[in-house]
PyMOL commands that place a pseudoatom at each C-alpha (Angstrom):
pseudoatom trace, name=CA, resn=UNK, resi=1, chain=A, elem=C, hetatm=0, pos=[0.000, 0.000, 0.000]
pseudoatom trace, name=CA, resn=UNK, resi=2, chain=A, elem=C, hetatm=0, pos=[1.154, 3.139, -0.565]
pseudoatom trace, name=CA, resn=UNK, resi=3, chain=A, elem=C, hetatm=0, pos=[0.662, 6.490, 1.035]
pseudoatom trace, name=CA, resn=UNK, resi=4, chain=A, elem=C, hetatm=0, pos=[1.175, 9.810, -0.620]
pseudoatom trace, name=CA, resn=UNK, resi=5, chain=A, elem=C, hetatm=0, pos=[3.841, 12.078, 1.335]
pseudoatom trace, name=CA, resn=UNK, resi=6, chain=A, elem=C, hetatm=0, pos=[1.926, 15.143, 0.935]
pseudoatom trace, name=CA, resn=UNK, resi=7, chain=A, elem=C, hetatm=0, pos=[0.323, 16.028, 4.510]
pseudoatom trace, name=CA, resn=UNK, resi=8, chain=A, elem=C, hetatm=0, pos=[-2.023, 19.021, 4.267]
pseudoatom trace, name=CA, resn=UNK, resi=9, chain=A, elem=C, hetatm=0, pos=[-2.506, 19.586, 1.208]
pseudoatom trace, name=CA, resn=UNK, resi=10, chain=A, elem=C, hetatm=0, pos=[-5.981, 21.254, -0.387]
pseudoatom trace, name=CA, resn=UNK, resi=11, chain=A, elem=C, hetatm=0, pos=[-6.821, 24.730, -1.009]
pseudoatom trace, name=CA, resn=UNK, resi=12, chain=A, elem=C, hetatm=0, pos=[-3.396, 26.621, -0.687]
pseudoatom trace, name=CA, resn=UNK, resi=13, chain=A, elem=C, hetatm=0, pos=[-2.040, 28.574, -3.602]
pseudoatom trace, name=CA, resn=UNK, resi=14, chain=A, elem=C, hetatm=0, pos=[-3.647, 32.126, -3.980]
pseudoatom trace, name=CA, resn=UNK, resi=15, chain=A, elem=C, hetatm=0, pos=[-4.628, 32.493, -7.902]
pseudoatom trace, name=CA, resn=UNK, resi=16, chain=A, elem=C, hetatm=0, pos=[-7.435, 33.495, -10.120]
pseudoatom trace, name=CA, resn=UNK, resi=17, chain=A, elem=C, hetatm=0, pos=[-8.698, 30.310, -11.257]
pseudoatom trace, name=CA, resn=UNK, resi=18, chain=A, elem=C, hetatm=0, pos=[-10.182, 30.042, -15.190]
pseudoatom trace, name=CA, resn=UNK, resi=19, chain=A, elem=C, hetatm=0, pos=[-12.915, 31.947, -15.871]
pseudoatom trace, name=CA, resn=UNK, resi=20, chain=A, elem=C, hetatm=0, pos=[-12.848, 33.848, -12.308]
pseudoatom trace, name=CA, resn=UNK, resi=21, chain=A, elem=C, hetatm=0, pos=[-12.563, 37.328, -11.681]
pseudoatom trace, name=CA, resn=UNK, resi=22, chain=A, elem=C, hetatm=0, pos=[-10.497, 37.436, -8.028]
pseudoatom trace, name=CA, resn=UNK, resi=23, chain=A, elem=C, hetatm=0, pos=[-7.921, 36.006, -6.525]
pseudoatom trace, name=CA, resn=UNK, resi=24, chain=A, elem=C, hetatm=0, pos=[-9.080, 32.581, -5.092]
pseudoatom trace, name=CA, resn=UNK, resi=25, chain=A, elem=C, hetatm=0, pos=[-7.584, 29.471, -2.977]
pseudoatom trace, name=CA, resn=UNK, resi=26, chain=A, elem=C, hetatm=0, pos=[-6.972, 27.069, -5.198]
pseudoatom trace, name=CA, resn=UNK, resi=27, chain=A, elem=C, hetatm=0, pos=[-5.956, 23.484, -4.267]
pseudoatom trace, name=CA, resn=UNK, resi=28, chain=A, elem=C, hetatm=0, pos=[-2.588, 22.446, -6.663]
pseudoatom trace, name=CA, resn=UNK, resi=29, chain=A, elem=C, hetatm=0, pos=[-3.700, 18.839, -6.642]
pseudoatom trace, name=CA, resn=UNK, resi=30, chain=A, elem=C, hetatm=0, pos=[-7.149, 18.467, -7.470]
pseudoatom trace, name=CA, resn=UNK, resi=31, chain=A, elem=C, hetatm=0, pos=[-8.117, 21.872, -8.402]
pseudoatom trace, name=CA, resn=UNK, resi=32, chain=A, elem=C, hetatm=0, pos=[-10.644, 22.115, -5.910]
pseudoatom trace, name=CA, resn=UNK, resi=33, chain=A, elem=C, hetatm=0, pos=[-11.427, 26.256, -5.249]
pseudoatom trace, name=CA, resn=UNK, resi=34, chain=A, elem=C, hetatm=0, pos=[-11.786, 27.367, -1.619]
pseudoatom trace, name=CA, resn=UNK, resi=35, chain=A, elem=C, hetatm=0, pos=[-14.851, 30.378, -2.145]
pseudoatom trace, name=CA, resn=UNK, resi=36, chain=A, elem=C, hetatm=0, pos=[-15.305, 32.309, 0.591]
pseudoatom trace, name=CA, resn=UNK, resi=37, chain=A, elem=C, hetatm=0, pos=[-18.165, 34.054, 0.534]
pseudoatom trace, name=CA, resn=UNK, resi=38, chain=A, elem=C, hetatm=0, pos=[-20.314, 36.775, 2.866]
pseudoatom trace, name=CA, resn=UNK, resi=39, chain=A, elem=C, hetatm=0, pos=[-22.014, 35.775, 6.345]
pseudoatom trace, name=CA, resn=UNK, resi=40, chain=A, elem=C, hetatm=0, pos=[-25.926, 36.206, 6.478]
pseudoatom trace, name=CA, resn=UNK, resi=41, chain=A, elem=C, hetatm=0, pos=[-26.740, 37.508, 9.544]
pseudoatom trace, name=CA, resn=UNK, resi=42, chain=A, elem=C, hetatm=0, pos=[-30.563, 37.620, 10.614]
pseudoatom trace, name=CA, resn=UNK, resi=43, chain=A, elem=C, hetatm=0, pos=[-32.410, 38.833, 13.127]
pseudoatom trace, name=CA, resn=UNK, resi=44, chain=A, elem=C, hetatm=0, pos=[-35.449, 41.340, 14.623]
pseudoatom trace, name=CA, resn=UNK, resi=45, chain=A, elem=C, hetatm=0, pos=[-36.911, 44.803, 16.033]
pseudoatom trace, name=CA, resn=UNK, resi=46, chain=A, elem=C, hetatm=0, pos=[-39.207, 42.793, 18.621]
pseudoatom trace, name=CA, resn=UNK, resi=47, chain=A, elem=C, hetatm=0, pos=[-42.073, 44.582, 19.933]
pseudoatom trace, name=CA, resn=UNK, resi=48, chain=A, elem=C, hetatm=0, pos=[-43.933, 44.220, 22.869]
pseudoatom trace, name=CA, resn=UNK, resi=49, chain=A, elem=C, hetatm=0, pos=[-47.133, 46.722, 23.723]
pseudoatom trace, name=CA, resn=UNK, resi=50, chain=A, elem=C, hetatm=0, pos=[-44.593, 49.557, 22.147]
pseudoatom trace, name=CA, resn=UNK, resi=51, chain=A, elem=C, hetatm=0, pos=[-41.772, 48.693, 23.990]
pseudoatom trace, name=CA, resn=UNK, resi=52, chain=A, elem=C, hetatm=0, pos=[-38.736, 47.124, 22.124]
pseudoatom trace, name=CA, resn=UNK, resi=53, chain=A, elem=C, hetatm=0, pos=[-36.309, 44.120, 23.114]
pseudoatom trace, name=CA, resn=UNK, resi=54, chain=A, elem=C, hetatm=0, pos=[-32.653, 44.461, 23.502]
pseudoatom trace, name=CA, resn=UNK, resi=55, chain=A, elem=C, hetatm=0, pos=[-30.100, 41.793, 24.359]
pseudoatom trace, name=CA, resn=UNK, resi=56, chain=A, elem=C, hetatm=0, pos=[-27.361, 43.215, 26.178]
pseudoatom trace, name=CA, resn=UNK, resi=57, chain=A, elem=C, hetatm=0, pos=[-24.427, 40.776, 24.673]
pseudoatom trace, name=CA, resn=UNK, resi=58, chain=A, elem=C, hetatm=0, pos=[-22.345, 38.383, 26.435]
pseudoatom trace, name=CA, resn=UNK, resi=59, chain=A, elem=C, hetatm=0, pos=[-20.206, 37.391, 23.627]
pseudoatom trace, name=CA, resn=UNK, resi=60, chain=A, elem=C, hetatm=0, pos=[-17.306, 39.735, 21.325]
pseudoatom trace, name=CA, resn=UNK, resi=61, chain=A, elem=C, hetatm=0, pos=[-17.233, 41.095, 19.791]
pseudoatom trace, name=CA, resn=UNK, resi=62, chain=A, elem=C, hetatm=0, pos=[-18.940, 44.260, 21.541]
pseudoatom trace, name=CA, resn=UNK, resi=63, chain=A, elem=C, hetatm=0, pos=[-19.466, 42.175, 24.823]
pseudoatom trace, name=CA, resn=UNK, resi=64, chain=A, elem=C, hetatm=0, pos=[-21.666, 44.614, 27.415]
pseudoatom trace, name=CA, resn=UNK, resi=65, chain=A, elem=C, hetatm=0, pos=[-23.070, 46.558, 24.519]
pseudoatom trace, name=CA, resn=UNK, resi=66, chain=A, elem=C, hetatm=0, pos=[-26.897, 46.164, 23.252]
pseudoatom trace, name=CA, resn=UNK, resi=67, chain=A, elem=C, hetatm=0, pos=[-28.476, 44.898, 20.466]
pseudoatom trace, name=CA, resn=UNK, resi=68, chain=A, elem=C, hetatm=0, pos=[-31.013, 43.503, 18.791]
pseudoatom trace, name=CA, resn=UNK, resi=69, chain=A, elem=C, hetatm=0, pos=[-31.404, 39.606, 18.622]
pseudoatom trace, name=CA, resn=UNK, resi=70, chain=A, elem=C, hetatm=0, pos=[-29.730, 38.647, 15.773]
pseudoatom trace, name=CA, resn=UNK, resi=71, chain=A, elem=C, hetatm=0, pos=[-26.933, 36.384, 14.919]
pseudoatom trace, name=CA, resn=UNK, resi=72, chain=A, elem=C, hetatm=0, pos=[-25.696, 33.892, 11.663]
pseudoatom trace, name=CA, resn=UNK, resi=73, chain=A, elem=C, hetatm=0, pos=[-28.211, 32.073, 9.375]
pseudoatom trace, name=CA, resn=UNK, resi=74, chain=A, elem=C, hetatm=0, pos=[-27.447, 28.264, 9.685]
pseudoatom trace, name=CA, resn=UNK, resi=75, chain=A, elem=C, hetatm=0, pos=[-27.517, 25.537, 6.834]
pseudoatom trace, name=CA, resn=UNK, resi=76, chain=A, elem=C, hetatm=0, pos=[-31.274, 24.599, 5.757]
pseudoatom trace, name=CA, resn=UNK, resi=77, chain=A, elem=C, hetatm=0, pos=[-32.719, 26.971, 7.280]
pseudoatom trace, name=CA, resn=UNK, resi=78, chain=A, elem=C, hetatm=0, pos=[-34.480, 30.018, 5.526]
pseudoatom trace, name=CA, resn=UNK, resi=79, chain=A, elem=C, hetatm=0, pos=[-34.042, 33.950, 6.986]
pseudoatom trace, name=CA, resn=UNK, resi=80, chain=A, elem=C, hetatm=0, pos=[-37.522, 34.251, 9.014]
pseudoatom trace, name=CA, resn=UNK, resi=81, chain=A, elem=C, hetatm=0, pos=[-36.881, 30.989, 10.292]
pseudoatom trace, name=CA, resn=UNK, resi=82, chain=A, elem=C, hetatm=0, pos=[-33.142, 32.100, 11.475]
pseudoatom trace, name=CA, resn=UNK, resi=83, chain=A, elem=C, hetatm=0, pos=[-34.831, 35.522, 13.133]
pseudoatom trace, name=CA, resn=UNK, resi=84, chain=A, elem=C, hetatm=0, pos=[-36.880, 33.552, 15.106]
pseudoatom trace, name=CA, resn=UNK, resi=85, chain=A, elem=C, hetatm=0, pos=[-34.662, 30.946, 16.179]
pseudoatom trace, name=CA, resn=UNK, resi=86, chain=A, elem=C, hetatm=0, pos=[-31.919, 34.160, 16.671]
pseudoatom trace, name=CA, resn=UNK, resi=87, chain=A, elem=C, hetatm=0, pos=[-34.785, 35.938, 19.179]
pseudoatom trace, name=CA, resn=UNK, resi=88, chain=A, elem=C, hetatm=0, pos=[-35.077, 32.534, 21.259]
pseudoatom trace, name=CA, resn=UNK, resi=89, chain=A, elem=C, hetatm=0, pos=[-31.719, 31.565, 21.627]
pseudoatom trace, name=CA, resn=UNK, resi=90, chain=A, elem=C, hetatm=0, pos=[-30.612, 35.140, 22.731]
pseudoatom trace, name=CA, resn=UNK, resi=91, chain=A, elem=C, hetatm=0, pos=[-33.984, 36.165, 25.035]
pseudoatom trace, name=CA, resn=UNK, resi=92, chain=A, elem=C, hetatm=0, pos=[-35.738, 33.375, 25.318]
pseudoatom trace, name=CA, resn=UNK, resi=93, chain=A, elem=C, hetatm=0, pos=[-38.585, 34.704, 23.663]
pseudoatom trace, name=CA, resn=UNK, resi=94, chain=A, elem=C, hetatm=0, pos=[-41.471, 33.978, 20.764]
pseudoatom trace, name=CA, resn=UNK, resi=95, chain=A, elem=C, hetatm=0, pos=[-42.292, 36.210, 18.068]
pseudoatom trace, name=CA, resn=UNK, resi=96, chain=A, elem=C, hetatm=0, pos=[-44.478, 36.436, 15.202]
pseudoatom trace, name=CA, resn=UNK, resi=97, chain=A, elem=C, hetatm=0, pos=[-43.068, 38.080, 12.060]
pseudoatom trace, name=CA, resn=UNK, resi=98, chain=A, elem=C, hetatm=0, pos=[-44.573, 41.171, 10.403]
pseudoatom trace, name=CA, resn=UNK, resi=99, chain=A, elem=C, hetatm=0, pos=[-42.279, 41.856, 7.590]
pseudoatom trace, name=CA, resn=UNK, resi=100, chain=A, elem=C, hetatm=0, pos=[-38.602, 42.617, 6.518]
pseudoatom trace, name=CA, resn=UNK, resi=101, chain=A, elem=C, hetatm=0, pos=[-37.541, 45.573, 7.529]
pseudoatom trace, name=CA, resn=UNK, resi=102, chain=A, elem=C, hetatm=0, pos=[-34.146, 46.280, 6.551]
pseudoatom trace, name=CA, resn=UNK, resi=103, chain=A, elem=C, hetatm=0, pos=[-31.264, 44.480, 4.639]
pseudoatom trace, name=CA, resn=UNK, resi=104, chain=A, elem=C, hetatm=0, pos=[-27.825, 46.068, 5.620]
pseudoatom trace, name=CA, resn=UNK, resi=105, chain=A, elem=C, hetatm=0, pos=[-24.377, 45.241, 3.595]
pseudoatom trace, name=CA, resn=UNK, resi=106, chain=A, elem=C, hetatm=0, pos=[-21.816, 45.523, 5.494]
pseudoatom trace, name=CA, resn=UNK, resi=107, chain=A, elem=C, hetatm=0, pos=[-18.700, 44.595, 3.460]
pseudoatom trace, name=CA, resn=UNK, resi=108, chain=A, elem=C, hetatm=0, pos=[-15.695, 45.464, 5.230]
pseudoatom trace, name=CA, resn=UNK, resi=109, chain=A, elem=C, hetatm=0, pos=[-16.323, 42.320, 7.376]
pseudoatom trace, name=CA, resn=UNK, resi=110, chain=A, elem=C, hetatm=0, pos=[-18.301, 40.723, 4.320]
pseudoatom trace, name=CA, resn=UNK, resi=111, chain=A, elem=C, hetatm=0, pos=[-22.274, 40.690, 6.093]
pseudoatom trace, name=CA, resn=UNK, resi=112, chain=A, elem=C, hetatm=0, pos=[-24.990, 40.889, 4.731]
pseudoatom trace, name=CA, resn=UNK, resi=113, chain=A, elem=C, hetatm=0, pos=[-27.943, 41.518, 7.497]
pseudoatom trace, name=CA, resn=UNK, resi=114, chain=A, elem=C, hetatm=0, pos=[-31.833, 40.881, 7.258]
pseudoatom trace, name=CA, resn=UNK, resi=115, chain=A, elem=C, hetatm=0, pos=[-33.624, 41.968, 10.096]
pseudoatom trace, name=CA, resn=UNK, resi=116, chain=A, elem=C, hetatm=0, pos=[-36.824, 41.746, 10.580]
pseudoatom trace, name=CA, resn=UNK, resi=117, chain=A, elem=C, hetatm=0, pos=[-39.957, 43.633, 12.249]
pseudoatom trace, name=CA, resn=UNK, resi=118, chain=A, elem=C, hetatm=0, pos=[-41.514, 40.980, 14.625]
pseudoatom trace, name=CA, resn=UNK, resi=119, chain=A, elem=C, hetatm=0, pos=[-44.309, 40.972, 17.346]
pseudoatom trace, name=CA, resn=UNK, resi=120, chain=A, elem=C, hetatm=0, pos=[-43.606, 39.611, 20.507]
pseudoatom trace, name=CA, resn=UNK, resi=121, chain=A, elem=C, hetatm=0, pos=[-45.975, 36.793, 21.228]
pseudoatom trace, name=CA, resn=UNK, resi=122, chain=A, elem=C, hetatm=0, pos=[-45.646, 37.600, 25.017]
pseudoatom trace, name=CA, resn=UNK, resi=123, chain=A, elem=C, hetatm=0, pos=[-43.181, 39.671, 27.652]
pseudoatom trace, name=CA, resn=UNK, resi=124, chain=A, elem=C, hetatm=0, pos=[-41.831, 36.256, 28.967]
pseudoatom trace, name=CA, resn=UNK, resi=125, chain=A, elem=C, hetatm=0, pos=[-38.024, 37.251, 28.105]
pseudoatom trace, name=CA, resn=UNK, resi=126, chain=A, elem=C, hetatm=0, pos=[-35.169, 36.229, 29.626]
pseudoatom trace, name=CA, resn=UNK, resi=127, chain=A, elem=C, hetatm=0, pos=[-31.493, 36.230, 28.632]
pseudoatom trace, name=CA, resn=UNK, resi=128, chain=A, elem=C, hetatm=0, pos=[-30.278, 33.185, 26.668]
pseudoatom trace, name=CA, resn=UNK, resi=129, chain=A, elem=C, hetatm=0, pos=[-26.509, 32.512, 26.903]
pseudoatom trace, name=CA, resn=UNK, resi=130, chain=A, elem=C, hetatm=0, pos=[-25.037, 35.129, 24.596]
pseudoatom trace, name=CA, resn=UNK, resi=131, chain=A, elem=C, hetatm=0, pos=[-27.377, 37.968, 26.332]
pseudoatom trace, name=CA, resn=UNK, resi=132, chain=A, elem=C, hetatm=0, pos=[-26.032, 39.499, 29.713]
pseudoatom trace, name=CA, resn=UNK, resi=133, chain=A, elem=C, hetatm=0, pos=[-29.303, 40.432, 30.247]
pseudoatom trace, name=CA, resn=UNK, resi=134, chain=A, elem=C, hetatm=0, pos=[-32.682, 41.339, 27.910]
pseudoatom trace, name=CA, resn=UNK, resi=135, chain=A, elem=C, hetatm=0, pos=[-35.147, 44.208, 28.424]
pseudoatom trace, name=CA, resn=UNK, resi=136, chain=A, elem=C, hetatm=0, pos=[-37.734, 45.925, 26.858]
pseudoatom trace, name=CA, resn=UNK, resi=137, chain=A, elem=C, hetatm=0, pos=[-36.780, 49.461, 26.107]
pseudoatom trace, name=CA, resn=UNK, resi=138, chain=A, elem=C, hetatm=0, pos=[-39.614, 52.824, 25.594]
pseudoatom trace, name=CA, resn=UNK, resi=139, chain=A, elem=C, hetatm=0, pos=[-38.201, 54.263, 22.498]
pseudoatom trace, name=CA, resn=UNK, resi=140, chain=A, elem=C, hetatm=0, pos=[-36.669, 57.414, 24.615]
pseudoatom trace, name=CA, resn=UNK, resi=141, chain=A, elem=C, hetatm=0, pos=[-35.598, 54.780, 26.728]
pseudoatom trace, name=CA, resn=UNK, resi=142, chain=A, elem=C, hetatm=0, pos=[-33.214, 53.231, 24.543]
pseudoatom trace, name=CA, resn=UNK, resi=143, chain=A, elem=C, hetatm=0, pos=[-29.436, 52.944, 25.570]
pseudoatom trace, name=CA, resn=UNK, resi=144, chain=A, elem=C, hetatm=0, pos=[-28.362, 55.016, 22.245]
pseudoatom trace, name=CA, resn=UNK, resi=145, chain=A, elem=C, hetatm=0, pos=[-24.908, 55.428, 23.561]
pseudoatom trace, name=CA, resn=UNK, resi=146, chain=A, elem=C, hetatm=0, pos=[-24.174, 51.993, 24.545]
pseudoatom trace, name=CA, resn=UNK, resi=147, chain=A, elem=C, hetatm=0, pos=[-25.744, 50.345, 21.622]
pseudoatom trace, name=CA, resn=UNK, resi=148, chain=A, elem=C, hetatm=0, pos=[-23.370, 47.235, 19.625]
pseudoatom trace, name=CA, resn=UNK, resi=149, chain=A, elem=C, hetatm=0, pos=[-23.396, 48.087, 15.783]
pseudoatom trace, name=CA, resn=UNK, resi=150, chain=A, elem=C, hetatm=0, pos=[-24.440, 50.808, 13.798]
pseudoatom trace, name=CA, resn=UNK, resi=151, chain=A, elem=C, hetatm=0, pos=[-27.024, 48.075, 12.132]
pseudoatom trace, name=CA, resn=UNK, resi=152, chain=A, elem=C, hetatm=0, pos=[-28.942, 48.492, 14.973]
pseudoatom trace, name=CA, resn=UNK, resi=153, chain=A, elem=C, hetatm=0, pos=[-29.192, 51.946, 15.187]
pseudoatom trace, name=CA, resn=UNK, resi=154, chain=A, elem=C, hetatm=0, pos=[-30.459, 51.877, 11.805]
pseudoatom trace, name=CA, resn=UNK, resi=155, chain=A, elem=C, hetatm=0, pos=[-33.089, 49.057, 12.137]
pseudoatom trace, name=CA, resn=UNK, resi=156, chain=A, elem=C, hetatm=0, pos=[-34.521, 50.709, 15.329]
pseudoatom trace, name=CA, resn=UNK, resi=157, chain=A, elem=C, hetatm=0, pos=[-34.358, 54.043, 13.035]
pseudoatom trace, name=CA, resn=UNK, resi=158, chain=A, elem=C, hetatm=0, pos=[-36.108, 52.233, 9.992]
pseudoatom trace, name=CA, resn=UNK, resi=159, chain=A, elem=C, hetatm=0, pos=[-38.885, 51.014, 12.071]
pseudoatom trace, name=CA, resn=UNK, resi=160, chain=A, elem=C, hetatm=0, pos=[-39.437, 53.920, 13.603]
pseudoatom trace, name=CA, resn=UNK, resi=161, chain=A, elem=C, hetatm=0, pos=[-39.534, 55.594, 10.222]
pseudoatom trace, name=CA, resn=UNK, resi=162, chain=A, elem=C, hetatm=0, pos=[-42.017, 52.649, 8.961]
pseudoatom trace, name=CA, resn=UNK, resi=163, chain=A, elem=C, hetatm=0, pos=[-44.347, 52.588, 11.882]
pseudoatom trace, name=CA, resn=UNK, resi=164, chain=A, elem=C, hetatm=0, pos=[-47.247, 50.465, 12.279]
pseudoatom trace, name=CA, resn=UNK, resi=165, chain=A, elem=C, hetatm=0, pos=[-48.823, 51.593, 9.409]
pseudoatom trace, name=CA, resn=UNK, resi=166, chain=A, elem=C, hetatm=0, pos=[-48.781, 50.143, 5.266]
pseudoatom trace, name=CA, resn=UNK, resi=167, chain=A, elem=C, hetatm=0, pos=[-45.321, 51.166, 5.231]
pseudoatom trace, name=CA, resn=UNK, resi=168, chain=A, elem=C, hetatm=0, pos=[-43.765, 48.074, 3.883]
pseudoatom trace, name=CA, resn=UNK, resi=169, chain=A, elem=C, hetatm=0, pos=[-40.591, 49.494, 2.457]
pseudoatom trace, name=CA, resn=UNK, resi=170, chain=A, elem=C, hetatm=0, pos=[-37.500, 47.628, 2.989]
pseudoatom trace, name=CA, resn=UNK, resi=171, chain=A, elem=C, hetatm=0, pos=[-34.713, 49.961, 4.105]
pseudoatom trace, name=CA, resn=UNK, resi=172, chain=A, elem=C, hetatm=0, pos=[-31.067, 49.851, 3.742]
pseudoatom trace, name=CA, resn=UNK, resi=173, chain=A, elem=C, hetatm=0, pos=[-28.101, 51.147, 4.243]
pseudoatom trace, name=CA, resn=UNK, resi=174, chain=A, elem=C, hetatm=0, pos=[-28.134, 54.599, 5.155]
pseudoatom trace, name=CA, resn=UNK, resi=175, chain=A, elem=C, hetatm=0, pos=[-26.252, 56.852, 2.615]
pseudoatom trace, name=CA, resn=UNK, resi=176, chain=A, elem=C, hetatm=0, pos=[-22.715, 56.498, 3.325]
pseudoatom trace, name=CA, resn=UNK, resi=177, chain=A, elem=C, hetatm=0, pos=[-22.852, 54.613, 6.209]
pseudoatom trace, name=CA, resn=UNK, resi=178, chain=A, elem=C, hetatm=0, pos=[-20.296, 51.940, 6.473]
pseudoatom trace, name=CA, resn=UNK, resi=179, chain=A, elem=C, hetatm=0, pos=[-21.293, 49.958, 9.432]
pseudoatom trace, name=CA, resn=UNK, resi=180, chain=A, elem=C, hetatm=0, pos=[-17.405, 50.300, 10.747]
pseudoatom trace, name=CA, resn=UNK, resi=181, chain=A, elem=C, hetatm=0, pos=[-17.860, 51.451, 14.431]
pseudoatom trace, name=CA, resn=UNK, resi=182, chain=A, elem=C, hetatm=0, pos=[-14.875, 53.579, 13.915]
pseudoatom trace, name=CA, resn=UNK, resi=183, chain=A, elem=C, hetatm=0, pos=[-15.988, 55.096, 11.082]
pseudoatom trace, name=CA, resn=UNK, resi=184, chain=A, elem=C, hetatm=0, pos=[-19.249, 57.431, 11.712]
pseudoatom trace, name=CA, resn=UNK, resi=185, chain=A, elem=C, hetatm=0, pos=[-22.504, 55.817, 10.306]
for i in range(1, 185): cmd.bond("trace and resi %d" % i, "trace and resi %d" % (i + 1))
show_as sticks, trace
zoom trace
């Protein structure tokens, strides 16, 4: 029997494989291309009797800060079904979606976010383990200086802006925002 001496090898010369635009990792052997691709983040403005929930984070990055409940899309699993699953793993709570709200690119760490307006089903919150803690917030309430990511600002700004009534308009981006914390926007 015999065994090939090469120990690690795959995806590890950096070239721009045929009929590709970018620079790509490109195993030598079998030609296999490593794509790497953006993250899809989903998640939700929660509501509650006009009060909104905020998950005050126990992981990085941003740990302490708050946000909405939100986190990565998983395999075989579609967006609303990722918000929902995002709002009970991080505050314990059921929701009923309304409609999308916003979708956010943030490319200088390759996101792309969908968040959602949702209902809360009840007030029965309580933190899950990437939430410090989880409270429902009056809109002048709101911990504006200690919120997470500028994505949240602008989802809690977007439904604000939509309101309860027909507005259905999915948001983005605001102009020239960046969604780089040190960056303004």
């Amino acid at each position: 029997m015999t065994t090939s001496s090469k120990v690690g090898a795959g995806p590890s010369v950096v070239m721009v494989p045929e009929g590709d635009n970018r620079p790509r990792k490109v195993c030598p052997d079998c030609g296999f291309i490593h794509y790497r691709n953006p993250l899809v983040v989903v998640g939700a403005v929660c509501v509650w009797r006009g009060r909104i929930l905020l998950c005050r984070r126990a992981i990085a990055p941003r740990h302490g800060y708050w946000t909405l409940p939100a986190g990565y899309l998983e395999l075989e699993e579609t967006t609303v079904q990722g918000a929902i699953r995002e709002v009970r793993e991080e505050a314990c709570a059921e929701i009923e979606i309304e409609r999308l709200l916003g979708v956010y690119d943030i490319a200088r760490i390759s996101q792309v976010q969908l968040i959602y307006a949702a209902r809360l089903k009840s007030d029965a919150i309580a933190p899950g383990v990437e939430s410090l803690e989880v409270a429902l917030f009056e809109w002048d309430r709101i911990p504006w200086d200690d919120l997470a990511f500028p994505s949240v600002r602008w989802a809690l700004d977007h439904y604000r802006e939509a309101g309860d009534g027909d507005d259905r308009a999915t948001r983005s981006n605001p102009p020239g925002a960046t969604g780089d914390m040190r960056r303004p926007g």
